[in-house]
ROVO-206375 format. One line per field, with one value per residue (C-alpha): residue number from 1; residue in three letters; x, y, z. Coordinates in nm, 3 decimals. Each point is the difference from the previous one (the first is absolute). Layout:
BEGIN
num = NUM,...
residu = ALA,...
x = X,...
y = Y,...
z = Z,...
REM end
This chain:
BEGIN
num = 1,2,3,4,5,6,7,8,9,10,11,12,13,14,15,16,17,18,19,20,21,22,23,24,25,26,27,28,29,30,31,32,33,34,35,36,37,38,39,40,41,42,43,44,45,46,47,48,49,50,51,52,53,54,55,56,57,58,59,60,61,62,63,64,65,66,67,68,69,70,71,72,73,74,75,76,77,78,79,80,81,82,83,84,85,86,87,88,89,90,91,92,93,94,95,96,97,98,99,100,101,102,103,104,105,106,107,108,109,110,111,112,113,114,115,116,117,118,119,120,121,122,123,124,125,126,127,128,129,130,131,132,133,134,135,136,137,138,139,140,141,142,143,144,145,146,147,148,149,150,151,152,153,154,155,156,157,158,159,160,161,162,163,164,165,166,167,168,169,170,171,172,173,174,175,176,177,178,179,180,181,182,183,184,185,186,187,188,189,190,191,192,193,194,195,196,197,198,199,200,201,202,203,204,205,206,207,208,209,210,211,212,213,214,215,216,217,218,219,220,221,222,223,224,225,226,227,228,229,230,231,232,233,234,235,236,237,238,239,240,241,242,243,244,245,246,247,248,249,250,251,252,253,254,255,256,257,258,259,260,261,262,263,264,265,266,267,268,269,270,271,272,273,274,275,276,277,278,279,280,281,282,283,284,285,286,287,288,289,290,291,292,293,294,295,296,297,298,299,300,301,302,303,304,305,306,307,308,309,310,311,312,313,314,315,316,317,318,319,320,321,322,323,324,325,326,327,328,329,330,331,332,333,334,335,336,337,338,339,340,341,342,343,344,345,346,347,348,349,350,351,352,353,354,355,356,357,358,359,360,361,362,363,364,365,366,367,368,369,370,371,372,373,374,375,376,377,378,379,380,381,382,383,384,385,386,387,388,389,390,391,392,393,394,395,396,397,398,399,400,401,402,403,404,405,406,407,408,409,410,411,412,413,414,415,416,417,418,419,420,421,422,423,424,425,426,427,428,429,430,431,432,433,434,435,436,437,438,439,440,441,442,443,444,445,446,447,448,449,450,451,452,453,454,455,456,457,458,459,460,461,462,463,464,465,466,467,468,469,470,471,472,473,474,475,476,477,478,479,480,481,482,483,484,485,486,487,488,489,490,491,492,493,494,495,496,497,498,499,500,501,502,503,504,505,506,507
residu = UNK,UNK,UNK,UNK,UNK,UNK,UNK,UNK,UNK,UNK,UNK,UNK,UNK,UNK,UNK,UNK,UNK,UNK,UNK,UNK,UNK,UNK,UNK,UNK,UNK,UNK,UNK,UNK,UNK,UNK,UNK,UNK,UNK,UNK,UNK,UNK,UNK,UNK,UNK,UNK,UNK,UNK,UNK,UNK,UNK,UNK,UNK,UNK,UNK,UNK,UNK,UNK,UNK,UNK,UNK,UNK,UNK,UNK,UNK,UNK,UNK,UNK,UNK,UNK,UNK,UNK,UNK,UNK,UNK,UNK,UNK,UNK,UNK,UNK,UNK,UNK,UNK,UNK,UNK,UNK,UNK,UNK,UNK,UNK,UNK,UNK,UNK,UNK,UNK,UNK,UNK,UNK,UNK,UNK,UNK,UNK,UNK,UNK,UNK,UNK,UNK,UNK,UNK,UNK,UNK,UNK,UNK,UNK,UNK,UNK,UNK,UNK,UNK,UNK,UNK,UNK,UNK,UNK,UNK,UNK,UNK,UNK,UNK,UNK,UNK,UNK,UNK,UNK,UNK,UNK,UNK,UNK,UNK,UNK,UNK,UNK,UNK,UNK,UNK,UNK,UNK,UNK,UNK,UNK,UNK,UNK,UNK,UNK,UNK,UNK,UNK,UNK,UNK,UNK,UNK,UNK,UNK,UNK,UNK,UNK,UNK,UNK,UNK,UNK,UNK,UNK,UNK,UNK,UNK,UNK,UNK,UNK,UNK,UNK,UNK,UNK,UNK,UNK,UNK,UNK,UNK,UNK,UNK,UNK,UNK,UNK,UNK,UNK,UNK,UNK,UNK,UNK,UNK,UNK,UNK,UNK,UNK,UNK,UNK,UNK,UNK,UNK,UNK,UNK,UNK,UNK,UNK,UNK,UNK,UNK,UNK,UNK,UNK,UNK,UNK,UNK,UNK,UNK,UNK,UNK,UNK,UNK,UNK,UNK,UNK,UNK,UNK,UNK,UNK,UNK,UNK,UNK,UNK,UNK,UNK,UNK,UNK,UNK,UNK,UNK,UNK,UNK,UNK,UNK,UNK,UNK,UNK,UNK,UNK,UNK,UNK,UNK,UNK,UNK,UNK,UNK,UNK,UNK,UNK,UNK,UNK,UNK,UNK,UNK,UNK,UNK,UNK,UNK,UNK,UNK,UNK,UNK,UNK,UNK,UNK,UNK,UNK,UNK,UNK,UNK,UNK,UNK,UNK,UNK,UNK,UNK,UNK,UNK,UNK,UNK,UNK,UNK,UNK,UNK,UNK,UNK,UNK,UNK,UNK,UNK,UNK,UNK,UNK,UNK,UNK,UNK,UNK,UNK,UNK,UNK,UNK,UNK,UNK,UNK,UNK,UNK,UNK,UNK,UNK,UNK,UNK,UNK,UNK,UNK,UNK,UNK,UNK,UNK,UNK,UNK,UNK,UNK,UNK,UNK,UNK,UNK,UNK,UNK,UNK,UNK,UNK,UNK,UNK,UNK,UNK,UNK,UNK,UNK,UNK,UNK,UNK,UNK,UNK,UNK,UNK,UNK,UNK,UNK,UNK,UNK,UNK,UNK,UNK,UNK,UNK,UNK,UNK,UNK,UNK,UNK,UNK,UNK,UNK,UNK,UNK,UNK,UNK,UNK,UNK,UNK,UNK,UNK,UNK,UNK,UNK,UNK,UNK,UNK,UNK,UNK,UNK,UNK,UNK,UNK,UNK,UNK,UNK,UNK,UNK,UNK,UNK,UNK,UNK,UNK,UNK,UNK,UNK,UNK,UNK,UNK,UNK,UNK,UNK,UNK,UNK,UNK,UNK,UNK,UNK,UNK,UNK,UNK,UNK,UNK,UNK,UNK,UNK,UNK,UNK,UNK,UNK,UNK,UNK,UNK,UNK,UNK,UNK,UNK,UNK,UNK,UNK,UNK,UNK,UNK,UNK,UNK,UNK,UNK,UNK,UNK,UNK,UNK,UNK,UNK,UNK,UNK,UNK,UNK,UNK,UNK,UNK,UNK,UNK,UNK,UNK,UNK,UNK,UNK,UNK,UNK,UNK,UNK,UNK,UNK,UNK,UNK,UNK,UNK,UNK,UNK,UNK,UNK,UNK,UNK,UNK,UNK,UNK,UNK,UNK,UNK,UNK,UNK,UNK,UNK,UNK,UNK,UNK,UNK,UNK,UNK,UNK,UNK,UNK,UNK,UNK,UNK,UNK
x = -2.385,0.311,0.084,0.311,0.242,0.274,-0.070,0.205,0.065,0.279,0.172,-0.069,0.308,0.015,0.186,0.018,0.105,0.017,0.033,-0.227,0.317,0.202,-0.315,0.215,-0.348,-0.234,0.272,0.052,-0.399,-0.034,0.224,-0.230,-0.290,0.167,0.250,0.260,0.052,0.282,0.016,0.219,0.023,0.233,-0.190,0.290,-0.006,-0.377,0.083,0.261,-0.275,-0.262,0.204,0.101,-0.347,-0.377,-0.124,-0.394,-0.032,0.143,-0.046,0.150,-0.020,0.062,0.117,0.176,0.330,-0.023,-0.299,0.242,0.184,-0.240,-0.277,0.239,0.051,-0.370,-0.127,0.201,-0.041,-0.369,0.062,0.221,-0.200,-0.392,-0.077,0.206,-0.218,0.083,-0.095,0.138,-0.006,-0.037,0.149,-0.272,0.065,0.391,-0.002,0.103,-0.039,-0.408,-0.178,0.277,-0.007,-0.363,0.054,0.183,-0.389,0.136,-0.229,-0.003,0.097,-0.024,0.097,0.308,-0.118,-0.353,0.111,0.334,-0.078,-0.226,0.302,0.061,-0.363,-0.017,0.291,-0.147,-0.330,0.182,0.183,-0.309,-0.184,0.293,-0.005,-0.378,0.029,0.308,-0.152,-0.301,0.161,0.204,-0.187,-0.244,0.188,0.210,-0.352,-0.154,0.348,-0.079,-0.357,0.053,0.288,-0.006,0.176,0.118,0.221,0.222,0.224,0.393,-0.075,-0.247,-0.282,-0.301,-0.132,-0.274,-0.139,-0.231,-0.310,0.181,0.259,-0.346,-0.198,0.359,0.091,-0.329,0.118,-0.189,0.138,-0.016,0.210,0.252,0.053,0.312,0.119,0.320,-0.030,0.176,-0.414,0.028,0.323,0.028,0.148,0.124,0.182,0.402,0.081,0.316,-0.256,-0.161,0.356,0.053,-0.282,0.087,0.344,-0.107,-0.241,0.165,0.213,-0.265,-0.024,-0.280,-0.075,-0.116,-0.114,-0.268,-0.103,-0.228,-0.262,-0.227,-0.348,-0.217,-0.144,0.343,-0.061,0.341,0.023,0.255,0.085,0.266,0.084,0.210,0.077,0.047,0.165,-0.076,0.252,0.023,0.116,0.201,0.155,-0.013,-0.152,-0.258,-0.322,-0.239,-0.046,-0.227,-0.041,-0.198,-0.062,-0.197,-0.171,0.200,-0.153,-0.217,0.275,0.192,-0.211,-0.035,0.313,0.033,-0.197,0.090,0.357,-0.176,-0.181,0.318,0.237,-0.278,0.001,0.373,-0.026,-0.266,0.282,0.279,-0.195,-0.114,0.377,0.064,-0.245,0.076,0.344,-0.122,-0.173,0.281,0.214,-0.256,-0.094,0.396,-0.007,-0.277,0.111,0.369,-0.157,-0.307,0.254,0.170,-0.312,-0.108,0.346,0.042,-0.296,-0.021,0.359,-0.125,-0.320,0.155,0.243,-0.262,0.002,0.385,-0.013,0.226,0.279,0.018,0.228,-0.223,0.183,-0.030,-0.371,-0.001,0.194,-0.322,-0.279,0.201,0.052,-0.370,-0.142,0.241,-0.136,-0.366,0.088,0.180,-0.293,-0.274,0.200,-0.013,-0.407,-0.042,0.221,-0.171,-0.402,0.110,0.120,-0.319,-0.174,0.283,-0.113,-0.335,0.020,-0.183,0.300,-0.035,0.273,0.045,0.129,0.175,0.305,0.323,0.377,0.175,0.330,-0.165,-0.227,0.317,0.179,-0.269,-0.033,0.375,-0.088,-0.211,0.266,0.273,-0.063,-0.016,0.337,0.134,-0.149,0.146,0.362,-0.135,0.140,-0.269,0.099,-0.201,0.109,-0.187,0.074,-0.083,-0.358,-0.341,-0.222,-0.391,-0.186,-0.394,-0.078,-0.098,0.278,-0.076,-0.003,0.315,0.156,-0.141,0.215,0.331,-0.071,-0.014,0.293,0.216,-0.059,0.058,0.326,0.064,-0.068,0.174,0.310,0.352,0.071,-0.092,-0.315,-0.043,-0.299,0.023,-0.206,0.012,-0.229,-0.034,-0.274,-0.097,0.000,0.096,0.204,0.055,0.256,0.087,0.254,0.211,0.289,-0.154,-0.009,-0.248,-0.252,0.001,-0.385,-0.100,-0.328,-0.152,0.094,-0.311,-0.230,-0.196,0.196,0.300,0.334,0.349,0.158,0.336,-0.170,-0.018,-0.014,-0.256,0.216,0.121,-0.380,-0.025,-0.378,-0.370,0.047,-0.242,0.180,0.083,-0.355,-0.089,0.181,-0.044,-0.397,0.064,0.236,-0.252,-0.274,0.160,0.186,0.359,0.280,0.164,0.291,0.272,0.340,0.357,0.190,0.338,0.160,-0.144,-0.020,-0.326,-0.375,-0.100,-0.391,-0.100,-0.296,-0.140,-0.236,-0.105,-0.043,-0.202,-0.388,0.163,-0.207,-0.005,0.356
y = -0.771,-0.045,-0.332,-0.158,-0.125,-0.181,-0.323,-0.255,-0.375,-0.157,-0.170,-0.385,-0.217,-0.333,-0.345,-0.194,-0.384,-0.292,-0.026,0.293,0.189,-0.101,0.133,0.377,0.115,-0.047,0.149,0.290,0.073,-0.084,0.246,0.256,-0.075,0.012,0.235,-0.297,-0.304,-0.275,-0.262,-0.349,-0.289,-0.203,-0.078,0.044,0.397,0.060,0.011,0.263,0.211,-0.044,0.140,0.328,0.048,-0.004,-0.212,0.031,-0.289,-0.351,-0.053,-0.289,-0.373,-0.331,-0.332,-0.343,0.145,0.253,-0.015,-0.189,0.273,0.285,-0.168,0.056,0.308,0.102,-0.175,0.191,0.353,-0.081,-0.073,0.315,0.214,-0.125,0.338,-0.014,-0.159,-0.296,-0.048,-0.344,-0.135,-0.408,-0.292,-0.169,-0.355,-0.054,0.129,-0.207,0.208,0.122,-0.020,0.165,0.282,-0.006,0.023,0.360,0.120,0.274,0.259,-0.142,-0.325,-0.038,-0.236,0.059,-0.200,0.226,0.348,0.025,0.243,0.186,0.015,0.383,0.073,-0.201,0.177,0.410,-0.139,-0.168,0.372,0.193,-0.147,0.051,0.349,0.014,-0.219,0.156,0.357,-0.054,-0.175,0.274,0.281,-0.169,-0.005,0.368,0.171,-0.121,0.122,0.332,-0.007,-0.089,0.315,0.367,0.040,0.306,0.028,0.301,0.098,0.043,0.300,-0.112,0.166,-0.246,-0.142,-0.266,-0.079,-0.296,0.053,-0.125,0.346,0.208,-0.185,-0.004,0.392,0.139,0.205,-0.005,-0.155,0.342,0.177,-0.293,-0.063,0.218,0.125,-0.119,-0.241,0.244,0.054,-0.278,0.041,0.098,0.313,-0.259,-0.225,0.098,0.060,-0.294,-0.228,0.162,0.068,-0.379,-0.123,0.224,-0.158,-0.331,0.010,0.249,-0.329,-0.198,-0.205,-0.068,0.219,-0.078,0.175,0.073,0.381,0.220,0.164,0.315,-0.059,0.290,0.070,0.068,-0.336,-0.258,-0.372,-0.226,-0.179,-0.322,0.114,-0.164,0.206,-0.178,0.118,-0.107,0.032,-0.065,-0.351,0.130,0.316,-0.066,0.351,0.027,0.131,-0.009,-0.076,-0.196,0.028,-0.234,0.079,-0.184,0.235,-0.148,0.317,-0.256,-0.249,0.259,0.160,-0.367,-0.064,0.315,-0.076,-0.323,0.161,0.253,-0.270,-0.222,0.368,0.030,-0.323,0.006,0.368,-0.142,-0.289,0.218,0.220,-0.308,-0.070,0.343,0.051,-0.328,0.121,0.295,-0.112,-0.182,0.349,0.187,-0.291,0.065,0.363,-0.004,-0.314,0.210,0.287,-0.169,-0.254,0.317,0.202,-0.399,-0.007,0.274,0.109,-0.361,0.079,0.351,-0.191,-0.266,0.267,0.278,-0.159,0.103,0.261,0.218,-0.254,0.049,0.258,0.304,0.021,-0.372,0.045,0.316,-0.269,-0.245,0.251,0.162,-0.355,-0.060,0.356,-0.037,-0.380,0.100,0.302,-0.237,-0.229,0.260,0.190,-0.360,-0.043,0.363,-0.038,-0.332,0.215,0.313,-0.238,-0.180,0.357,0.114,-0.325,0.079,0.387,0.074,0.152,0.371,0.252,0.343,0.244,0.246,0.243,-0.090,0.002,-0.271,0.017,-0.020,-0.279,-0.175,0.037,-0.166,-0.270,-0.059,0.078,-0.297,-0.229,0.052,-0.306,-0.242,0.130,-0.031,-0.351,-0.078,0.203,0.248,0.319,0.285,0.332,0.283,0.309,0.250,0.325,0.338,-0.003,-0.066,-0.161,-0.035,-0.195,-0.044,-0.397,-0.270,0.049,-0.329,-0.182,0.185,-0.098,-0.408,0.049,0.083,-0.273,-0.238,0.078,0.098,-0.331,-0.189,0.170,-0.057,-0.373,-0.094,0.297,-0.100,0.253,0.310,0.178,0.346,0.218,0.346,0.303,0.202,0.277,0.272,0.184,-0.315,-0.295,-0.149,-0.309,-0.241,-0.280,-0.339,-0.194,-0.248,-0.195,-0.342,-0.281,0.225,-0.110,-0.202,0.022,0.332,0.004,-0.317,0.086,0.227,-0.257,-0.146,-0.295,0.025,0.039,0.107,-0.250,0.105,-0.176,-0.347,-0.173,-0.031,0.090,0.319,0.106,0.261,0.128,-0.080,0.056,0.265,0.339,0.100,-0.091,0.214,0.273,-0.047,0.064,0.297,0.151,-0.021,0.117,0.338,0.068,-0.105,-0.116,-0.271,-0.230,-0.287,0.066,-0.115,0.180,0.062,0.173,-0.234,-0.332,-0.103,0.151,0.343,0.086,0.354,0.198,0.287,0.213,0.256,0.362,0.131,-0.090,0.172,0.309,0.085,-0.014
z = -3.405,-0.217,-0.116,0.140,-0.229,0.256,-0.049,-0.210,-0.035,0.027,-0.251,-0.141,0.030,-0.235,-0.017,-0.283,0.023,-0.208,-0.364,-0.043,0.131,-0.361,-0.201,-0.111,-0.145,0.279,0.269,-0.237,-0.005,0.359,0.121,-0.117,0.169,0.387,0.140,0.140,-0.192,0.085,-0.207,0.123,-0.157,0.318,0.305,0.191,-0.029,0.101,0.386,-0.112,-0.181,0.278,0.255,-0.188,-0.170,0.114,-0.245,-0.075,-0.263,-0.098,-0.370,-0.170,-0.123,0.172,-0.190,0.058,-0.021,0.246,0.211,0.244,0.035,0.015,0.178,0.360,-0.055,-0.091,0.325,0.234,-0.165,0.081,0.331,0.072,-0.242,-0.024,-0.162,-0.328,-0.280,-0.189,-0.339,-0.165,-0.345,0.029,-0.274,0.139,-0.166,0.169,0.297,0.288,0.296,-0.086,0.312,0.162,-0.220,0.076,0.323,-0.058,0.011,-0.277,-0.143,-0.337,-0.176,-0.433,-0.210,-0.181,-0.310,-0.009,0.124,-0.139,-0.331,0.310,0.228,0.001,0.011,0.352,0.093,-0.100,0.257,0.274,-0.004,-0.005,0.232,0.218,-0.040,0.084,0.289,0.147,-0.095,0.207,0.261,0.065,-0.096,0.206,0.325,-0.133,-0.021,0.366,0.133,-0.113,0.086,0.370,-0.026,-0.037,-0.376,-0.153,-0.333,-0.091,-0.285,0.045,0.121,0.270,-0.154,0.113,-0.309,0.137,0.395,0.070,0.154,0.338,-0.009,-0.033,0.295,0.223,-0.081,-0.043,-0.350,-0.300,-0.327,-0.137,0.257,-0.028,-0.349,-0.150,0.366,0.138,0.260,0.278,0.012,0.271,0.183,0.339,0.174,0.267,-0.224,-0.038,-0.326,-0.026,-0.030,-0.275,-0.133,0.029,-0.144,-0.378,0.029,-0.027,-0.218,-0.242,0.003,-0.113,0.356,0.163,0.318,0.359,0.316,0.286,-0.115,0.140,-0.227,0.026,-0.040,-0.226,0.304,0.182,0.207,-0.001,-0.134,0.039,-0.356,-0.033,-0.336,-0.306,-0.289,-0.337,-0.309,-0.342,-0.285,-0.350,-0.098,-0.264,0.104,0.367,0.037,0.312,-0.146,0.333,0.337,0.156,0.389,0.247,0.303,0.305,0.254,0.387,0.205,0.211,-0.032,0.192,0.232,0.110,0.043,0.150,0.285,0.051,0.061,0.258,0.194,-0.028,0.128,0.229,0.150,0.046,0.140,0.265,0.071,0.019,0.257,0.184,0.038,0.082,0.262,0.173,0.048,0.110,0.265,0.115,0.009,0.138,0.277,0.083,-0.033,0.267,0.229,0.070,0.174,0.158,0.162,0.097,0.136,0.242,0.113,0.136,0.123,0.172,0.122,0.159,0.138,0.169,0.178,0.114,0.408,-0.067,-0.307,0.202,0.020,-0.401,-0.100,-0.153,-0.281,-0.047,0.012,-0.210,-0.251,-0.007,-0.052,-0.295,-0.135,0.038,-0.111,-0.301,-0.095,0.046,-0.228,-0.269,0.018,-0.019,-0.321,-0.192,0.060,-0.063,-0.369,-0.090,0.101,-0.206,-0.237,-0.062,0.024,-0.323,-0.165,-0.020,-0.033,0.347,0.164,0.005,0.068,0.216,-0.137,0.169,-0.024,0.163,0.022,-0.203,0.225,0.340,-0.118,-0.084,0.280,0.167,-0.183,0.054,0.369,0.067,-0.200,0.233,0.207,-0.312,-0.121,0.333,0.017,-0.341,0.057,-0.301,0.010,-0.140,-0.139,-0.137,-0.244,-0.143,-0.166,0.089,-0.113,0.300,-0.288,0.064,-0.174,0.023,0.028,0.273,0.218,0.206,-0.318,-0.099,0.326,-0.104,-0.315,0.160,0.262,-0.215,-0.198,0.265,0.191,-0.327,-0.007,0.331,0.001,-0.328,0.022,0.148,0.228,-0.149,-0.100,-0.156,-0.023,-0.203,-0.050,-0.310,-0.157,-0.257,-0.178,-0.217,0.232,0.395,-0.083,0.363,-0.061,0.232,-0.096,0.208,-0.058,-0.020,-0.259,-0.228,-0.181,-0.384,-0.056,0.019,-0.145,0.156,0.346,0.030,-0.110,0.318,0.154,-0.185,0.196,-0.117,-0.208,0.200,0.292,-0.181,0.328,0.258,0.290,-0.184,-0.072,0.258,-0.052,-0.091,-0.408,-0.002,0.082,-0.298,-0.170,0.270,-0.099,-0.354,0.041,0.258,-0.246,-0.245,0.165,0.171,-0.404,0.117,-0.233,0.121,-0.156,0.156,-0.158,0.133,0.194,-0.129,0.322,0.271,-0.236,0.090,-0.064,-0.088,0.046,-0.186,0.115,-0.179,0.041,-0.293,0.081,-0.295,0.169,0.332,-0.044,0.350,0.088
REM end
């Protein structure tokens, strides 16, 4: 495997102090030997120097006449900054403030009177052994970063030039297959091409480049990568010369989270349909407690009157068995929807098929809905053209379609409801619309439950919330088209049925 050649310390920073600082020729050899020297001779300007510049070493001499001055100074740079090395050259014999100084705990302490010819010697160590110490610190810390990633390297061109043994394990390519190919070797069909777009403009600019990518395995399988892309340039020119990309495989991270979102969707889905079929039940205990309070009072009406049934008006009586028959039959559709419904739910409700006439089926549907219009002052008109469409499908289940819809229409319209008939060669289209409220969520009012927000009160609810689910799953089974759209003549709620003619081989 191909060295890498990425790495690089940083620079060594230097402060001189004390009368070392007035010594021309050692400053003038010293700044040879590290890549930032200052050099101060006034106490009062190293707090300036520390906060613009990381310094890495202390070098200097302490006497009498200053070590009042500097010895401040010193103590709280090693508070702030306990990595920065000290290295102090000590008139020994006149100091005042020794065990203080002591008490600095610096990495070195000479005597001034013996080390003095020696003094830029001490200095060229104290600056090497920085630069081994800080090398392999870093280097140290730089290397297990890239061992615990997935590395590659590329030229400007993003040409890979060297992989760690992490890429090979991760991708499952060979050094040999990697080496000298572009690295669109790894991209993914999936991912849109501004990001790759984005990526080459920043770096190109010599910035440094994050994102969550998605790679493609050798073996066509996906990985999820939080990847930063890292220029290097020339110090001098400022030209970029490589990249260096690292990259940290979050595919499990993801999938995790991933499901952790589904049971926490889940969980809310389950709470939401709690909610839902708690209200529900509340509808549907009022949908069937209107007509069964119907169906005992009257029939306990007629049965306390049979010693005298002829002293009721016939037509008065004729009155109460309609009102029963028709509160039975209201109460017998709703079981029957919410049984078939259960049967849809669990694919065990089988259809048969048979050929019929559209129109007539219609007009019996509309037939048996004359009495809920009339109840709720609805006026119902049908219009068809010329054509006498058949159509081979489950006519009952046809005829559970239209109910539906047409007694939505009924019970949420104004005044008005229309039904129309139209057919050609292609298709039989069957539209409701009324002149109601309409409806604002179109696509969630055929989910189970779910009511028209128009209806936002529970007085204006006028139904069990499962109609149009109903429908929905009929439509779906028998291969109708079906779609909720406004209705710009009427104002309120246009339902569209259609039925595709190109499988009618037998008409």
């Amino acid at each position: 495997m191909m060295e890498h050649y990425f790495y690089k310390p940083r620079h060594i920073s230097a402060l001189i102090i004390g009368e070392i600082a007035y010594d021309v020729a050692f400053v003038s050899a010293a700044e040879t030997l590290c890549d930032y020297l200052h050099v101060n001779a006034d106490p009062l300007d190293i707090d300036k120097i520390t906060e613009v510049n990381q310094l890495d070493l202390i070098f200097g001499s302490l006497s009498a006449s200053n070590e009042h001055l500097y010895l401040p100074l010193l103590q709280q740079l090693k508070e702030y900054y306990p990595l920065i090395k000290i290295v102090l050259f000590l008139q020994t014999d006149n100091l005042l403030m020794l065990d203080e100084i002591l008490a600095l705990r610096c990495d070195r302490y000479l005597s001034m009177k013996n080390e003095q010819w020696a003094v830029l010697e001490h200095f060229k160590q104290s600056i090497k052994k920085l630069n081994n110490d800080i090398y392999l610190a870093e280097h140290h810390y730089f290397q297990t970063l890239l061992d615990f990633s997935i590395v590659s390297q590329t030229d400007v061109e993003g040409n890979i030039t060297y992989v760690n043994r992490n890429f090979l394990n991760t991708t499952g390519y060979t050094l040999k297959e990697l080496i000298g190919q572009n690295h669109r070797i790894i991209k993914h069909p999936q991912t849109a091409p501004e990001v790759f777009t984005n990526m080459w403009e920043t770096i190109t600019h010599g910035k440094v480049w994050r994102a969550q990518v998605l790679n493609r395995n050798a073996d066509g399988s996906d990985f999820w990568a939080e990847t930063m892309i890292i220029p290097f340039k020339d110090e001098k020119s400022g030209k970029i010369l490589q990249y260096l990309a690292i990259r940290h495989d979050i595919t499990e991270f993801l999938q995790k989270e991933y499901f952790a979102n589904e049971i926490k969707r889940k969980a809310q889905e389950q709470e939401e349909l709690s909610e839902a079929k708690d209200a529900f039940l509340v509808l549907f205990t009022h949908e069937l407690k209107t007509p069964l309070n119907a169906i005992l009072n009257f029939s306990q009406y007629l049965y306390k009157h049979m010693p005298h049934i002829d002293e009721i008006p016939k037509s008065k009586r004729i009155y109460l068995l309609e009102q029963i028959y028709k509160s039975a039959s209201s109460m017998l559709e709703n079981v029957t929807n919410i049984l078939d419904l259960s049967k849809l739910r669990h694919q065990k409700l089988h259809y048969n098929l048979t050929l019929f006439n559209v129109k007539e089926a219609i007009l019996d549907v509309i037939e048996k809905h004359n009495a809920l219009a009339l109840d709720y002052k609805r006026m119902l008109f049908f219009q068809s053209n010329e054509s006498d469409p058949y159509i081979t499908s489950d006519e009952y289940r046809f005829k559970q379609i239209l109910s539906n819809v047409i007694s939505n229409s009924i019970k949420y319209g104004r005044s008005i409801v229309e039904i129309s008939l139209t057919a050609d060669n292609e298709k039989i289209e069957i539209i409701v619309q009324d002149d109601g409220k309409g409806i604002q969520d179109k696509e969630e009012v055929f989910a189970l439950y779910t009511q028209s927000s128009s209806a936002p009160s529970s007085v204006e609810k006028k139904g069990t919330g499962i109609g149009l689910h109903f429908v929905k799953l009929l439509c779906e089974g028998l291969n109708f088209e079906y779609k909720i759209e406004d209705s710009p003549p009427l104002g309120g709620a246009k339902f569209i049925l259609t039925k595709r003619l190109k499988e009618q081989k037998n008409v």
